[in-house]
N, C-alpha and C positions, 0 to 999 in steps of 0.2 A: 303893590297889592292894593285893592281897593275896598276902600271902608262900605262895607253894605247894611250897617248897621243905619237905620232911619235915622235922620236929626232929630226929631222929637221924641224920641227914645226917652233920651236921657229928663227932658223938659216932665217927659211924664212921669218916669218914676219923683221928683224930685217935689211935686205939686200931689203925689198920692195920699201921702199924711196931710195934707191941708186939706183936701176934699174928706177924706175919711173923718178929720175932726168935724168939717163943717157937717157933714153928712150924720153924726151923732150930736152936734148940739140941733139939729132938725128935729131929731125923733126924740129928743127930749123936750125940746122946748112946744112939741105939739102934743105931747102925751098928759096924761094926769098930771105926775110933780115936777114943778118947776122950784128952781132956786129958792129959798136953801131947802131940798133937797130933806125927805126925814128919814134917811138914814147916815145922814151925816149931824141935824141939826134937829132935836128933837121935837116936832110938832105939839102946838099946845095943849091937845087932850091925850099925848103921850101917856103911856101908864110904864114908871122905870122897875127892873125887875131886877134882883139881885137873888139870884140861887143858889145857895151854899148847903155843901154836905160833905159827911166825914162817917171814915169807917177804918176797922182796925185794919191791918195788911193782912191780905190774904196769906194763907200756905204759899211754896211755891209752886211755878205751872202756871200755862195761860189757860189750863180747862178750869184753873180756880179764880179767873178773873172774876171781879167783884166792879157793881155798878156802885160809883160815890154820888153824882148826881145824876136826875135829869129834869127837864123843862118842856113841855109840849105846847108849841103857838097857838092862843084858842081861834077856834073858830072864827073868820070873818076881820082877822087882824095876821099885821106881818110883825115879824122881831129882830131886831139888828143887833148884834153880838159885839159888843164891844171893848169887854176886857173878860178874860180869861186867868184863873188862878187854879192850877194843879202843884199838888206837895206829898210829898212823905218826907215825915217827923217820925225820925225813930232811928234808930242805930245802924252802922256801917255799911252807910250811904256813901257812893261816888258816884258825881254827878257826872249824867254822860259815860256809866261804866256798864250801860243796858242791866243793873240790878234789876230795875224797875220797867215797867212799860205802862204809858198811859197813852189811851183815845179817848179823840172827841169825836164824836158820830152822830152820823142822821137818820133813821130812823133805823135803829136797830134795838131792837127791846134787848131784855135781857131776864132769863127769866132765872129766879134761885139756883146757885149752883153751877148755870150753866154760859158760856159765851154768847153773846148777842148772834141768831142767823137768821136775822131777815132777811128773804133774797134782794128788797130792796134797800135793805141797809148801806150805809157804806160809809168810809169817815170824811171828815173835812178835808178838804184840802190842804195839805202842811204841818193836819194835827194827826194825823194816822198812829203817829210813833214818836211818841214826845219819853226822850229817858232822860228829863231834868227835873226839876223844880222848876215851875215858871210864875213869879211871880212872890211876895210873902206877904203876911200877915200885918206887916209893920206900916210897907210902900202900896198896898193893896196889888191890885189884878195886874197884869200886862196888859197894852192893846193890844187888839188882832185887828192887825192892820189887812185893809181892804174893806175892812164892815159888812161881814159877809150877813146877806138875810136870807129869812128863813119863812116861807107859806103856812096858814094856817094846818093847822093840825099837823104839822112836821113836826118829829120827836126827837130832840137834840138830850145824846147821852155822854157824861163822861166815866170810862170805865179806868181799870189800872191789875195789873201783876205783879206779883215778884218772880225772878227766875233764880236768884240766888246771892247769897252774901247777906242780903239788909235781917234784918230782924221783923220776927212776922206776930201779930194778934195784939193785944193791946198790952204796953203803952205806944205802938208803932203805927201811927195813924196814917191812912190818905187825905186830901181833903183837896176838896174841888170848889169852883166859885164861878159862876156864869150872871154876868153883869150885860146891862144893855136896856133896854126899850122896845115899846112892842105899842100898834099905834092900827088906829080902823083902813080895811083896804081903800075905806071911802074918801080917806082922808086927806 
């Protein structure tokens, strides 16, 4: 039987991720930011922004989801998310037992009473369906690894439910924390 397979076949795929990195450090190293980079390393006219908000636990039902924070990037500047703290404090909680349901979302308003439906809303990537506690009070926020940014005037929400078992209204709180930096597009 005869190999009809090309010899550089193999040569090609094997040099593919070496061209594709070199091919990305191109379009970065000819673009606006170069090394270090300020979404990893916070540029000097930086402005750091720490969001926190707390609200009793809703009834249960997602038509009673309740917004705990949000953050809108002002105009003419970008903001890189870099720790994240969602919690309910309050009674016969099991973590990871779906009592609970919390999002973090981009621009989905939310108006009294009713679930976020902007058509162009949608949540984060990985934070759609968060049923833990991520993060406390003690050790602060978690990272959200990747550093995901966010364009001016995008409206980044954290919302949250009960579906059943925890205990709802006050002393039974949510409480959300959005940590990060936000810095001129010019910059």
């Amino acid at each position: 039987m005869t190999n009809t397979k090309p010899q550089n076949q193999a040569a090609a795929i094997i040099q593919m991720p070496k061209d594709a990195m070199s091919r990305a450090s191109e379009l970065v190293a000819g673009g606006i930011y170069k090394p270090p980079y300020p979404w990893d390393v916070p540029p000097p006219a930086h402005v750091p922004r720490h969001v926190m908000g707390s609200i009793p636990a809703p009834a249960y039902g997602s038509s009673n989801q309740v917004e705990i924070v949000n953050y809108t990037v002002p105009e003419g500047s970008w903001f890189v998310l870099k720790g994240l703290l969602v919690r309910y404090d309050g009674q016969n909680f099991t973590q990871g037992s779906g009592d609970i349901v919390f999002q973090l979302d981009i621009d989905n308003p939310q108006t009294l009473g009713q679930a976020g439906n902007s058509a162009l809303g949608r949540a984060v990537p990985d934070y759609g369906q968060i049923l833990f506690n991520l993060g406390d009070f003690g050790f602060g926020a978690i990272r959200v690894w990747g550093s995901p940014v966010f364009y001016s005037n995008q409206r980044l929400g954290v919302k949250g439910y009960t579906v059943r078992n925890v205990a709802t209204g006050a002393p039974n709180y949510f409480s959300a924390w959005l940590m990060g930096w936000e810095w001129a597009i010019a910059q």
